[in-house]
C-alpha positions in Angstrom: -135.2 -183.2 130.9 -132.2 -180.7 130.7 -130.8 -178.0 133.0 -131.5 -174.5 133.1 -129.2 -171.8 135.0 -130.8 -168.4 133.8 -134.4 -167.5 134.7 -136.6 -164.9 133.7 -139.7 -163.3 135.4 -142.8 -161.3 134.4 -144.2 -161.4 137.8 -144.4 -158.4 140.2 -146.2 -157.9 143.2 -149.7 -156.9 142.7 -149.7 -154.6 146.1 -146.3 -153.2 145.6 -145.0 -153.7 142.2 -141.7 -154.9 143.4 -140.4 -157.6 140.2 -139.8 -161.3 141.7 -140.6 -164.8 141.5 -144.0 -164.3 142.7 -146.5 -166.8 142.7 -150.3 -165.4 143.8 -152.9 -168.0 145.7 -156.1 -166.9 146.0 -158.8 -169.0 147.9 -161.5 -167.0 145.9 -159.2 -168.0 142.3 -158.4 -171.4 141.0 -155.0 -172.3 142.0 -151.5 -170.4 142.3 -149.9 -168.4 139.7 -146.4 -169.2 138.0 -143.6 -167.5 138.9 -142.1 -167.0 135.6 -145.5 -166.5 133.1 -148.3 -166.1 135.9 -150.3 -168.5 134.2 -153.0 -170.3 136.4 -152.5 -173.5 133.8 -149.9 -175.8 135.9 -150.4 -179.4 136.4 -150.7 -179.8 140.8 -151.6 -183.4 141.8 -155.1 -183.7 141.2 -154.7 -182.9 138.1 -151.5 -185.2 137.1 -153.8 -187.6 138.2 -156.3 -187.9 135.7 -154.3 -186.9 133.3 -152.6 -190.2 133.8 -155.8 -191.9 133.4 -156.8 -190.2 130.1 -153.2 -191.3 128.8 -153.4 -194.5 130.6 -149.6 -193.7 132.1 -148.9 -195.4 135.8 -147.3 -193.2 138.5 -144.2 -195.3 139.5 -143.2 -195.1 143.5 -146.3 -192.7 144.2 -145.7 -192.1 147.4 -145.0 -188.7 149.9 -141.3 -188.7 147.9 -142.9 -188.6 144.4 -141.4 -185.3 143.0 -145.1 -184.6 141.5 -146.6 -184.6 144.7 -144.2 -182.1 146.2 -143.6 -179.3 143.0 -145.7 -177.7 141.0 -145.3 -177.9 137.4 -145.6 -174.9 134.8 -145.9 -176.3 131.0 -145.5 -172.9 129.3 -142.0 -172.3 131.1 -141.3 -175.9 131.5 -140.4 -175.5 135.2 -140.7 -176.8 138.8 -141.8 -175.0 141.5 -143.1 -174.7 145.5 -145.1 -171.7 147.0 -142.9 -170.7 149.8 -143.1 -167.9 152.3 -145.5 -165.1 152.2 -144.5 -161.5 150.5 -148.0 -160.5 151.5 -151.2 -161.8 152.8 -154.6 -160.1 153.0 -158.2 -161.4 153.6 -160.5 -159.7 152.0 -164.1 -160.9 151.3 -163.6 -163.8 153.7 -160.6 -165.4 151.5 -157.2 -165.2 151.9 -155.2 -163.3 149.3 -151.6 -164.0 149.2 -148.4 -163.0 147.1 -145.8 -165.8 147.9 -142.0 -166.2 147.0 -141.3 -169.0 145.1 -138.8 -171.8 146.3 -137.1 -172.8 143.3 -134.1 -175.7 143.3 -130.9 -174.7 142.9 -128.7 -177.6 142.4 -130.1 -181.0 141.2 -128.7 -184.4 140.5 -130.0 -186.4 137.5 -130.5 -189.9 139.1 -130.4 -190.8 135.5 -126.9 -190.5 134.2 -125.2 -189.1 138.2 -124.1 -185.8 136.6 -125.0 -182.9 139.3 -126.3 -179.6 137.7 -126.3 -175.9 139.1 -129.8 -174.4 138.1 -132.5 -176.3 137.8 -134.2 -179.0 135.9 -136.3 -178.8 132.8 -139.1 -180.3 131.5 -140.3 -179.7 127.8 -143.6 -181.5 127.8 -145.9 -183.0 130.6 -144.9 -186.3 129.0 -141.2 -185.2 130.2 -142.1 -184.2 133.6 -144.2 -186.9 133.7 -142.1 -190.2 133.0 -138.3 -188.3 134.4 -139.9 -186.3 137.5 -138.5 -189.1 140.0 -134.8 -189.1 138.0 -134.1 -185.8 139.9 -132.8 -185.4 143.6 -132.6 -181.9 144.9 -129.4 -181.1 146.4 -130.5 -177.5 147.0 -133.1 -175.1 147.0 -133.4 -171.3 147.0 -135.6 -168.4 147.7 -134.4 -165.7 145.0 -137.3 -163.2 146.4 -136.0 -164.1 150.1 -136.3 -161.3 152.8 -137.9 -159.0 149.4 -140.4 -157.4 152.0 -143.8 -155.8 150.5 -143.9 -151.8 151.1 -147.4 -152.0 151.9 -147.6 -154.4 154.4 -146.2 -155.3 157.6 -146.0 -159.1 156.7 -143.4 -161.0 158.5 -140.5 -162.3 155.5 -138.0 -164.2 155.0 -137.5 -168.1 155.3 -134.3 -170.2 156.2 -133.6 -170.8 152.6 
């Protein structure tokens, strides 16, 4: 696990082509996109789960402050994330369609060796993020995309962070 300070995006909103950290959920679709990549191939709790079986690694403290139960983790990008508020929601066909911002930490303490970081943490490898998850403690968290209304809809935006 290292620090990162600069991040990039490919993402853009699908209704209103605004460029953000953007991360799609889609009852109809597996999962929610990355911010960063949009891949659909993050690790969310489930499936940290049996991965653990299958490489017979133990969870240690899993409980409601495990940081794998409360980030999402992109192994392409090797980042951390939360879906946070809504850019846009829709239903169509009977499932909800939404475009939200992503919550991304912005200042992080490595439990580890007590340095503090501005940016956020790192995580090569699902082995990384895996056995040095529970060595960070957020001290702060952002929404880069916050009050980044959608054009096309009259969503409400915008969160406290």
């Amino acid at each position: 696990m290292k620090n990162i300070a600069d991040l990039k995006t490919k993402e853009s909103c699908l209704l209103c082509g605004q460029f953000g950290f953007f991360c799609e959920s889609s009852m109809g679709r597996c999962g929610s996109s990355c911010p960063c990549c949009g891949t659909r191939h993050f690790l969310d709790w489930g499936e940290s789960k049996e991965y653990c079986k299958r490489m017979k690694m133990n969870f240690k403290n899993v409980d409601k402050t495990d940081m794998r139960l409360k980030f999402l983790y992109c192994e392409p990008c090797g980042i951390i994330f939360q879906l946070g508020c809504i850019h846009w929601t829709t239903s169509v066909f009977g499932t909800d369609d939404d475009v939200h911002n992503a919550h991304l930490i912005k200042k992080w303490k490595n439990l580890e060796t007590g340095v503090e970081c501005e940016g956020m943490p790192y995580f090569p490898n699902k082995e990384d993020w895996f056995t040095t998850a529970n060595n960070v403690e957020v001290l702060e968290m952002c929404c880069p995309n916050n009050k980044a209304q959608c054009k096309k809809t009259r969503t409400v935006h915008g969160c406290g962070l």
